[in-house]
DSSP file (Angstrom, degrees, kcal/mol; ACC not computed):
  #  RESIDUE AA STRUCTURE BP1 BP2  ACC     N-H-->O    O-->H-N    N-H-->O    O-->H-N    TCO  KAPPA ALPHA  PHI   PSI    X-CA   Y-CA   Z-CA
    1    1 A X              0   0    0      0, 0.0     5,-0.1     0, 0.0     3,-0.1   0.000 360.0 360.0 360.0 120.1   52.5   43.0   98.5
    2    2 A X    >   -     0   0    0      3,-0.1     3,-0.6     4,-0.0     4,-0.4  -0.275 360.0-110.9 -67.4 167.8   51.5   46.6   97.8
    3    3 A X  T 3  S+     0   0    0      1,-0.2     2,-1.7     2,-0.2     3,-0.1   0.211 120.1  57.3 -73.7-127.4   47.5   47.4   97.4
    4    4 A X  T 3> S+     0   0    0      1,-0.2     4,-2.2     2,-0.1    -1,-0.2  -0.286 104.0  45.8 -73.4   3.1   48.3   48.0   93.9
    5    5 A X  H <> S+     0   0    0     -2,-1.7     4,-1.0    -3,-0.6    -1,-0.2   0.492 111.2  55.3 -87.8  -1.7   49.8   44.8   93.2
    6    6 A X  H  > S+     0   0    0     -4,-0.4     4,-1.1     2,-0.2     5,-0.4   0.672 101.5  61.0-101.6 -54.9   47.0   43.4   94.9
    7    7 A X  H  > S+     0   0    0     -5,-0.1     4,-2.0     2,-0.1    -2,-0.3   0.933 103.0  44.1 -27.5 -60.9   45.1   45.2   92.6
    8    8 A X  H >X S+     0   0    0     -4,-2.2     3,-4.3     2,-0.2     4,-0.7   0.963 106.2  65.8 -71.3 -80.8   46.4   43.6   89.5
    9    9 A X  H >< S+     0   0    0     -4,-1.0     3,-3.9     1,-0.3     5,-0.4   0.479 107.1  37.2   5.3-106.1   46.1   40.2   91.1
   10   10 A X  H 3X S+     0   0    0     -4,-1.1     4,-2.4     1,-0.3    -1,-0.3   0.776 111.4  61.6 -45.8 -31.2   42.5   40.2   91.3
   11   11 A X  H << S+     0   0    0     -3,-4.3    -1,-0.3    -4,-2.0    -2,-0.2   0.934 116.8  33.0 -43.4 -41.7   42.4   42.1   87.8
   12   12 A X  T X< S+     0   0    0     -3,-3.9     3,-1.0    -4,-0.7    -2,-0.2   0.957 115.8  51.7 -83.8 -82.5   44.3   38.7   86.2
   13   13 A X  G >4 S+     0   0    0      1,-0.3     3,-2.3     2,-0.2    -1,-0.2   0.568 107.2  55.7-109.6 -22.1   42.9   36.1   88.1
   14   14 A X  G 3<  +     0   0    0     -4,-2.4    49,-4.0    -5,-0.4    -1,-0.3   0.258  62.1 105.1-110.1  51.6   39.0   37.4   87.4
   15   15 A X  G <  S+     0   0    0     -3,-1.0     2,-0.3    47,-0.2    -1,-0.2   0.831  94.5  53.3 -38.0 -43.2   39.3   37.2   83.7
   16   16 A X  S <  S-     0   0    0     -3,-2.3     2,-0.5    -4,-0.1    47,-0.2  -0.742 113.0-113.6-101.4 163.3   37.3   34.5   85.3
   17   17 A X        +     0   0    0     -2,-0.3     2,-0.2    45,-0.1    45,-0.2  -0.765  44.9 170.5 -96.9 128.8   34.7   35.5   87.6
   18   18 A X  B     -A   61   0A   0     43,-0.8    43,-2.3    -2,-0.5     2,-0.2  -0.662  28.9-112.1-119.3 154.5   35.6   34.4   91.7
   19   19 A X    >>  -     0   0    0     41,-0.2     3,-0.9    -2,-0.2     4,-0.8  -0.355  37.1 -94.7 -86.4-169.1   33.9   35.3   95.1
   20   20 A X  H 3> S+     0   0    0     39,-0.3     4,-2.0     1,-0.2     3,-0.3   0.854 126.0  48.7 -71.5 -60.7   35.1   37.3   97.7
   21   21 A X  H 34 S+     0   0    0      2,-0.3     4,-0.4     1,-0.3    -1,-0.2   0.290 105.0  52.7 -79.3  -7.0   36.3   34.0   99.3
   22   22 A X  H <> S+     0   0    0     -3,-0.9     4,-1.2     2,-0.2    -1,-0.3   0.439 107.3  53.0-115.4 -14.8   37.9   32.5   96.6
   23   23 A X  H  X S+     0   0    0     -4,-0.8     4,-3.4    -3,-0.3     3,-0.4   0.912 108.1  53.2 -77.0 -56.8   40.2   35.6   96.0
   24   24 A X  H  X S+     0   0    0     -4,-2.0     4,-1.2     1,-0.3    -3,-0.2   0.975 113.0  46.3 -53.5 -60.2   41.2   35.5   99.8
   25   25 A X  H  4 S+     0   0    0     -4,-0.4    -1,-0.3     2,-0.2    -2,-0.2   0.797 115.6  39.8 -59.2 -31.2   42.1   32.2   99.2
   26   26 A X  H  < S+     0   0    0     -4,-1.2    -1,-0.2    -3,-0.4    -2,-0.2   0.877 126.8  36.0 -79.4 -30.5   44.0   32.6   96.0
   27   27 A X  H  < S-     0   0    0     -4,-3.4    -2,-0.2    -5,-0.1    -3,-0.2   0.525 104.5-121.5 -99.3   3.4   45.7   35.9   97.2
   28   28 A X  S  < S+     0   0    0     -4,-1.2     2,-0.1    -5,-0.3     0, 0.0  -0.339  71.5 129.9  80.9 169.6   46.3   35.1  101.6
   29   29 A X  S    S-     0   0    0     -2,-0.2    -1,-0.3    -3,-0.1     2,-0.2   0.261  70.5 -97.9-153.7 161.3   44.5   37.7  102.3
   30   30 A X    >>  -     0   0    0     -2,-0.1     4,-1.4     1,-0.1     3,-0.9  -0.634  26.2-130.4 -89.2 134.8   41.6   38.1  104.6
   31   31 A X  H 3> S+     0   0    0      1,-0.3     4,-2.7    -2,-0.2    -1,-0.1   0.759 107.4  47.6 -60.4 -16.2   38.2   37.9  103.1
   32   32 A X  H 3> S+     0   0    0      2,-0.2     4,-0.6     3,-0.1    -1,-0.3   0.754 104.0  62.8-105.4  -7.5   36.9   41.1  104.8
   33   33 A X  H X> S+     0   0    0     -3,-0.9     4,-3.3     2,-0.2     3,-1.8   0.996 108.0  40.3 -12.3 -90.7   40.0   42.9  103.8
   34   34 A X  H 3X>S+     0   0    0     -4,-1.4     5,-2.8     1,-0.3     4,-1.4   0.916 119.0  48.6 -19.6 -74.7   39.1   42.4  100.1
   35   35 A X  H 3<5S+     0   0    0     -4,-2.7    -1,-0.3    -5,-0.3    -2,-0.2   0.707 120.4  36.3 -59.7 -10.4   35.3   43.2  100.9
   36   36 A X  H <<5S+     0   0    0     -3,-1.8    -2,-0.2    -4,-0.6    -3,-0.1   0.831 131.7   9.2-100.4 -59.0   36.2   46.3  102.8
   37   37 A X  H  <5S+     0   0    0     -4,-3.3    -3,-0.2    -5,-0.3    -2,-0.1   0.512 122.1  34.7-108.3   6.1   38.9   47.9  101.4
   38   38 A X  T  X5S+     0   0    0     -4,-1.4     4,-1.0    -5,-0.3    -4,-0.1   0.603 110.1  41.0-121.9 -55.6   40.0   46.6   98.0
   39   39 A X  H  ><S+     0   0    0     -5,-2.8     4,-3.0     1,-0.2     5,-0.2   0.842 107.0  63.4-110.3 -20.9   37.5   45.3   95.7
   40   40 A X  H  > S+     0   0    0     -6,-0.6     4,-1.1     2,-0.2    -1,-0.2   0.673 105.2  50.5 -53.5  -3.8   34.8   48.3   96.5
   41   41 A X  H  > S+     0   0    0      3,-0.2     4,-2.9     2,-0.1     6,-0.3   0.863 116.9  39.8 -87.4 -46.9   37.7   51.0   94.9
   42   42 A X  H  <>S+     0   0    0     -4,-1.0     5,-1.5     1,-0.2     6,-1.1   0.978 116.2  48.4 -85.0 -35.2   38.0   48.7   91.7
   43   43 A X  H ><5S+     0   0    0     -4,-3.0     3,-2.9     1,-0.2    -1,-0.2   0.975 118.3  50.2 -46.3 -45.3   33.6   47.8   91.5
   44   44 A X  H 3<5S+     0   0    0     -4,-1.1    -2,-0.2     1,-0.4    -1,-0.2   0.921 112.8  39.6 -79.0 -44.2   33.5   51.9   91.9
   45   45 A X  T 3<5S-     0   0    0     -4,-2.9    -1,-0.4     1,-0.1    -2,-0.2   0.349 115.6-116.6 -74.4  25.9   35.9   52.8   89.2
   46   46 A X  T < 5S+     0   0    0     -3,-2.9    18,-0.3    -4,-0.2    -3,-0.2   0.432  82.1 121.0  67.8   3.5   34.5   50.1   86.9
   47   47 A X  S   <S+     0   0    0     -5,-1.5    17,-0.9    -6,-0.3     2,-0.4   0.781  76.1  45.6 -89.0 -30.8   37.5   48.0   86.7
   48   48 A X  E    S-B   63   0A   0     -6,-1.1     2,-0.5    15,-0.2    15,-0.2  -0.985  75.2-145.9-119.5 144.5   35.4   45.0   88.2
   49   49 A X  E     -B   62   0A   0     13,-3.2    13,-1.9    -2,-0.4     2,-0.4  -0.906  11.2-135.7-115.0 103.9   31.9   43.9   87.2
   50   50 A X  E     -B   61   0A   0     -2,-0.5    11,-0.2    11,-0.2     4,-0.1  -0.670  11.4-157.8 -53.6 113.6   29.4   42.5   89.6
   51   51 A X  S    S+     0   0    0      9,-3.2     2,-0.4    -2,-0.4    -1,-0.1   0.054  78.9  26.0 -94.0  43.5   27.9   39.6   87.9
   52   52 A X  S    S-     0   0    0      4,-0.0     4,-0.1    -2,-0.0     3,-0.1  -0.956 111.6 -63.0-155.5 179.4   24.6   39.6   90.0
   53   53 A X  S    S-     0   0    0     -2,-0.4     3,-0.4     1,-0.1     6,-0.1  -0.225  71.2 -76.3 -75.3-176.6   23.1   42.8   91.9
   54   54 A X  S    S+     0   0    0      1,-0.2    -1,-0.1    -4,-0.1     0, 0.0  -0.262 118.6  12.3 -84.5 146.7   25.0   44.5   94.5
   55   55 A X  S    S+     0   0    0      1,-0.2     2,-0.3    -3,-0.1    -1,-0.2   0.876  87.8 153.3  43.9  56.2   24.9   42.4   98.1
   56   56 A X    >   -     0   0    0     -3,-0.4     3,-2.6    -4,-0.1     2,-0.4  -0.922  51.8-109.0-113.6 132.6   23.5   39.5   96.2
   57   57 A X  T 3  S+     0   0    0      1,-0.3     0, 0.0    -2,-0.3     0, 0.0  -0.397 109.9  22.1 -87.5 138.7   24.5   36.1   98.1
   58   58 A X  T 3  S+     0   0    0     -2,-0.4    -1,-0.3     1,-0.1    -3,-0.0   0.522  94.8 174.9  99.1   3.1   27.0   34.1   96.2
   59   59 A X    <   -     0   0    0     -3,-2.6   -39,-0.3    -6,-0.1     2,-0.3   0.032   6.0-173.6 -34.6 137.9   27.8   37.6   94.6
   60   60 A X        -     0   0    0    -41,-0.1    -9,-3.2   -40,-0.1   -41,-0.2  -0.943  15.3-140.6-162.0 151.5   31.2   37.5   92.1
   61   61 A X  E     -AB  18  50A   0    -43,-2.3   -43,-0.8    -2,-0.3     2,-0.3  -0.469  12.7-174.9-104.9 169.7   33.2   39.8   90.2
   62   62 A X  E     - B   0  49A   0    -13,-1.9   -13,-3.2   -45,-0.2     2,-0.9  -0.980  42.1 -89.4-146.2 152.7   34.8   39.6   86.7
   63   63 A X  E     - B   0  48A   0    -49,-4.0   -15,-0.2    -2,-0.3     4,-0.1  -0.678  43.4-102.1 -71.3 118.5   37.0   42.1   85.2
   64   64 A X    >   -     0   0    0    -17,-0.9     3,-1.5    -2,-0.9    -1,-0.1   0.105  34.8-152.4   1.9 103.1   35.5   44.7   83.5
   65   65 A X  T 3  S+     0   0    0      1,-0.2    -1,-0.1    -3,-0.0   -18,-0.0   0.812  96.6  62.0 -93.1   3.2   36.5   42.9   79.7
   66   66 A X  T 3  S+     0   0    0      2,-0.0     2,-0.5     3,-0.0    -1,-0.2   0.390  77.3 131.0-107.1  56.0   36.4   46.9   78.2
   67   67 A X    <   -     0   0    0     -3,-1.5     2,-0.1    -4,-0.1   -21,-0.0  -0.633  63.9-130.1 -65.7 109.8   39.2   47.5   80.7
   68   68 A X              0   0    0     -2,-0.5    -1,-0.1     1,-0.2    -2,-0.0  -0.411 360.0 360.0 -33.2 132.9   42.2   49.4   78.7
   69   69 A X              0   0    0     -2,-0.1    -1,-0.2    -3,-0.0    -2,-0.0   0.149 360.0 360.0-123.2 360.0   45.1   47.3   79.7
């Protein structure tokens, strides 16, 4: 899977909002993968929404819902 296809993944599956850890699980992928390189590009261009403040424990995203698709 390329990262952008790994992108879209996590775009569809948090319509609902997931942790860090429940995205590694849905997608294989290693949770500090995700946290390292992945889901800080989509928080910083807005395309995912932290629902509690930044490095907040139990912290989960949702997709941005005024994302142009």
């Amino acid at each position: 899977m390329t990262k952008e296809q790994l992108r879209e993944c996590i775009i569809e599956a948090c319509v609902v909002d997931h942790s860090i850890d429940e995205l590694a699980t849905l997608l294989k992928k290693s949770p500090d993968y995700l946290q390292n390189f992945v889901i800080p590009d989509l928080v910083a261009d807005g395309t995912l929404l932290r629902t509690k403040p930044s490095h907040s424990p139990g912290q989960t995203y949702m997709t941005n819902p005024k994302l142009d698709k």
